[in-house]
C-alpha positions in Angstrom: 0.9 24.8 11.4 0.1 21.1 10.6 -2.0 20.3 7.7 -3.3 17.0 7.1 -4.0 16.1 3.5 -6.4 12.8 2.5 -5.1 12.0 -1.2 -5.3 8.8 -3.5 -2.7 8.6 -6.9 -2.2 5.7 -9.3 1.4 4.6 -9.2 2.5 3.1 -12.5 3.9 6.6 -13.0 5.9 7.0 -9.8 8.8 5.5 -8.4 6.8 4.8 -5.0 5.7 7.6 -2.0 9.2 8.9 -0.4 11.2 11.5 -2.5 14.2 9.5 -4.3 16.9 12.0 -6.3 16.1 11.9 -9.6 13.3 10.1 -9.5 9.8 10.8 -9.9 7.5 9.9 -6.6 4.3 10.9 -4.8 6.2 12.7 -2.0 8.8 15.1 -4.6 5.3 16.0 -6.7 3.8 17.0 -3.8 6.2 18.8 -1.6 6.8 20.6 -5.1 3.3 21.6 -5.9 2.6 23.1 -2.4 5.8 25.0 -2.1 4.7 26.5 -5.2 1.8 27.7 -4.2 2.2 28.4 -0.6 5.1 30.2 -1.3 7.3 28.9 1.8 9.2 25.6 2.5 7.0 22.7 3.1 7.6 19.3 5.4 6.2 16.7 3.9 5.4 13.2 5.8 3.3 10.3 4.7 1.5 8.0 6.7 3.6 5.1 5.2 5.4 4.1 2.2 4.6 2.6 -0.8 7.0 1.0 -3.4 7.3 2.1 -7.2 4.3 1.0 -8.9 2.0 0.6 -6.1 -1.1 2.1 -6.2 -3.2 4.3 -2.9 -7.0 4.4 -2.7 -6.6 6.2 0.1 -3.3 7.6 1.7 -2.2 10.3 4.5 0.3 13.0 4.9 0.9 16.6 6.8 2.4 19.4 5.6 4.1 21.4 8.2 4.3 25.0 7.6 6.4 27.8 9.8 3.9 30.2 8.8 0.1 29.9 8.6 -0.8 28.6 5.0 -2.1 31.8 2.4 -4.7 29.5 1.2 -7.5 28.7 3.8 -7.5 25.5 4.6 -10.7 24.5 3.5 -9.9 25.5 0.0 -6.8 23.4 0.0 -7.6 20.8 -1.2 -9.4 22.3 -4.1 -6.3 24.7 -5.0 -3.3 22.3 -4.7 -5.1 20.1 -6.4 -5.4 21.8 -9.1 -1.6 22.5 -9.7 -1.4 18.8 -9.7 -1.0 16.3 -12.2 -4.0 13.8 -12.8 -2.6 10.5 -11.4 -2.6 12.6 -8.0 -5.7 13.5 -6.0 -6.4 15.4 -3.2 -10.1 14.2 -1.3 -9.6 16.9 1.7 -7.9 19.3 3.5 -7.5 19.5 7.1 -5.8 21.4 10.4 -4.7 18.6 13.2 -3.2 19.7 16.2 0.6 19.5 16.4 1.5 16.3 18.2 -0.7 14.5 15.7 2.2 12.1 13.3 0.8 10.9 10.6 2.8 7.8 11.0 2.6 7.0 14.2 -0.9 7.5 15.0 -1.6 4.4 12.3 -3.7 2.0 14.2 -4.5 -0.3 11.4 -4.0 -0.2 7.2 -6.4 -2.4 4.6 -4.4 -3.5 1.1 -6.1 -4.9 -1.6 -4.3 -7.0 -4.3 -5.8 -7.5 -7.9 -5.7 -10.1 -9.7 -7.2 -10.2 -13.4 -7.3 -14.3 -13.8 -8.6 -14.3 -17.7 -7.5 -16.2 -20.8 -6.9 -12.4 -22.6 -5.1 -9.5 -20.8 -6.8 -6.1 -20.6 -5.8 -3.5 -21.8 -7.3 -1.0 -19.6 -5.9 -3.2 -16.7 -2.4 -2.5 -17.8 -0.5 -1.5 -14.6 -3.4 -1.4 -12.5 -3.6 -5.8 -11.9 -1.6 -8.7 -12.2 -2.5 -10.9 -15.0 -2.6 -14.4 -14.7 -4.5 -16.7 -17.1 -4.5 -20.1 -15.1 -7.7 -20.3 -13.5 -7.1 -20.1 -9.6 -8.4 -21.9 -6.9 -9.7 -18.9 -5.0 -12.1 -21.3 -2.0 -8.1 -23.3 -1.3 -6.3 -19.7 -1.2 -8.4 -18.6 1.1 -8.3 -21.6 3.2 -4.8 -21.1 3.3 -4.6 -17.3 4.4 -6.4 -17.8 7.1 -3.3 -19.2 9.1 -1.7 -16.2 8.8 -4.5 -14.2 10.7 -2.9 -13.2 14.1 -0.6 -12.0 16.0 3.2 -13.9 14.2 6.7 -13.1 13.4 6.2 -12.6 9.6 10.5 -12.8 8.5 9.4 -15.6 6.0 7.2 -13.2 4.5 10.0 -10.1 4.4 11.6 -9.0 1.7 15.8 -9.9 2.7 16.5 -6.5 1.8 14.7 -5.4 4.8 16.5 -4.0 7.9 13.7 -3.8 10.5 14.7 -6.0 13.5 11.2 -6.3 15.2 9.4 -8.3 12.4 6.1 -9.4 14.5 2.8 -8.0 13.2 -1.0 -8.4 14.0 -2.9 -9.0 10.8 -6.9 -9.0 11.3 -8.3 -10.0 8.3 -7.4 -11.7 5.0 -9.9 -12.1 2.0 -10.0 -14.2 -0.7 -12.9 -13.5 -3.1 -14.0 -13.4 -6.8 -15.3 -10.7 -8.6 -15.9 -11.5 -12.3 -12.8 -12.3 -13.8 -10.7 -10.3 -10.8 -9.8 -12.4 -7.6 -9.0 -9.7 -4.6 -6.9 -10.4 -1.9 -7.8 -7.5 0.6 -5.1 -8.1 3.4 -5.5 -5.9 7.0 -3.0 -5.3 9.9 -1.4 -3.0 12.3 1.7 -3.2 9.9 3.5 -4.3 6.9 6.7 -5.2 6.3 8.8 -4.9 2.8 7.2 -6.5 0.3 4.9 -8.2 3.1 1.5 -8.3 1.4 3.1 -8.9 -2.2 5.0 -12.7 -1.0 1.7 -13.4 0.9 0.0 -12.8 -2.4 2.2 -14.9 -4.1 2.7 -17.6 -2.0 -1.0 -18.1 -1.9 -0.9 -18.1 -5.5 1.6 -20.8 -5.4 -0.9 -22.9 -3.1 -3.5 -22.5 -6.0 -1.0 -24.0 -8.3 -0.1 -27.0 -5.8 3.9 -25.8 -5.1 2.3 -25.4 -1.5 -0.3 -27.6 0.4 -3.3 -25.2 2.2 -2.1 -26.4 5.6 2.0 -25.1 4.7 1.8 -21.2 5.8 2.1 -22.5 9.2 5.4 -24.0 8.9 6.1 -21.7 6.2 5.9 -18.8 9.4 7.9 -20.6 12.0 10.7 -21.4 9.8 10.9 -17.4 9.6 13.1 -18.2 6.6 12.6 -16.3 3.7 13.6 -19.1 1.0 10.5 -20.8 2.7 7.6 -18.6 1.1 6.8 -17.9 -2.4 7.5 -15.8 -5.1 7.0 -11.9 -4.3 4.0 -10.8 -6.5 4.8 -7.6 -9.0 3.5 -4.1 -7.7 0.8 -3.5 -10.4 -2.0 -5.2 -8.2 -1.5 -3.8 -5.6 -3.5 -0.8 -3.3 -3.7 1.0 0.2 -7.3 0.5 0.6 -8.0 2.3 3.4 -5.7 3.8 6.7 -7.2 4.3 10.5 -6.1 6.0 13.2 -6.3 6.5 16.5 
């Protein structure tokens, strides 16, 4: 029995998605929770990864059970989301069919990046956006992203740590836009590297602040050096907006 589960968690508590010994993550709380209360050994897979810190507006994963689950399934989501703790939420509950992967069945993903660009942090921003009190030049950032829209080999934008060989990715949108004292950098694609959306975010943030001309990112992708880009941007801003699949 395969059980697909639509959830959303704040991450400043979490050291990212996958389970990590001795750590505290989305994937460990969860598995935990629904062996609890199902009473049987539960496999756990998520529709990607998330780092520590990173948030999920919206995120996927199955449970696969050997036996048919004691709670119905349309109560699911209610139950096991009660034995949960609040930075954890479970929107719905459903039964896919068996050859369904969670994963692989990704068609495209949508992150959004926060910035709070104000003089004076906020308090109940904490964790949850990335403060920067210089103002930014949100029209020449977005002028800029748009040359990564496409179809490119994104290694300049790939964390080094990263051991993927295949490093070409289709991203369909990128937006730049205000809202109040928050810029949003809402960033949408087939797939994300390491770090991926964080060192576009900051290297767009360094063409605000003129280390970078608008017309660089070009270059800055067919070097498909690393060094090239700009600084990786912390985890706090950023969110899995929304996941589709086929």
């Amino acid at each position: 029995m395969k059980i697909l589960l639509e959830i959303s968690y704040d991450g400043a508590m979490f050291h990212g998605y996958q389970t990590q010994p001795n750590q505290r993550t989305v994937q460990g709380v969860l598995q935990s929770a629904s062996e609890a209360l199902l009473g049987q050994k539960c496999l756990l897979s998520g529709c990607g990864r998330t780092d520590t810190g990173v948030h999920a507006r919206q995120f996927f994963c199955t449970i696969e059970l050997e036996q048919p689950s004691c709670v119905p399934v349309d109560k699911l989501a209610q139950v096991l989301g009660s034995h949960l703790p609040g930075d954890i939420a479970i929107k719905s509950a459903k039964e896919v069919d068996g050859s369904f992967h969670v994963r692989y069945n990704v068609v495209c993903k949508e992150y959004e990046y926060v910035i709070l660009n104000a003089t004076a942090p906020c308090p109940f921003m904490d964790k949850r956006a990335w403060h920067i009190p210089r103002p930014l030049d949100v029209p020449k950032m977005q002028q800029a992203a748009q040359s990564l829209v496409g179809k490119h080999d994104f290694t300049s934008f790939c964390a080094s740590a990263s051991f993927v060989e295949d490093k070409v990715r289709t991203i369909q949108h990128i937006i730049v836009e205000c809202d109040g004292d928050l810029v949003k950098i809402r960033v949408a694609g087939d797939g994300f590297l390491y770090n991926m959306v964080r060192i576009i975010v900051g290297t767009l943030v360094n063409v605000s602040d003129g280390r970078f001309d608008v017309g660089a990112m070009g270059a800055i992708l067919a070097s498909m050096d690393r060094t090239r880009a700009g600084m990786t941007a912390p985890p706090d801003g950023l969110y899995l907006n929304w996941v589709n699949f086929t």
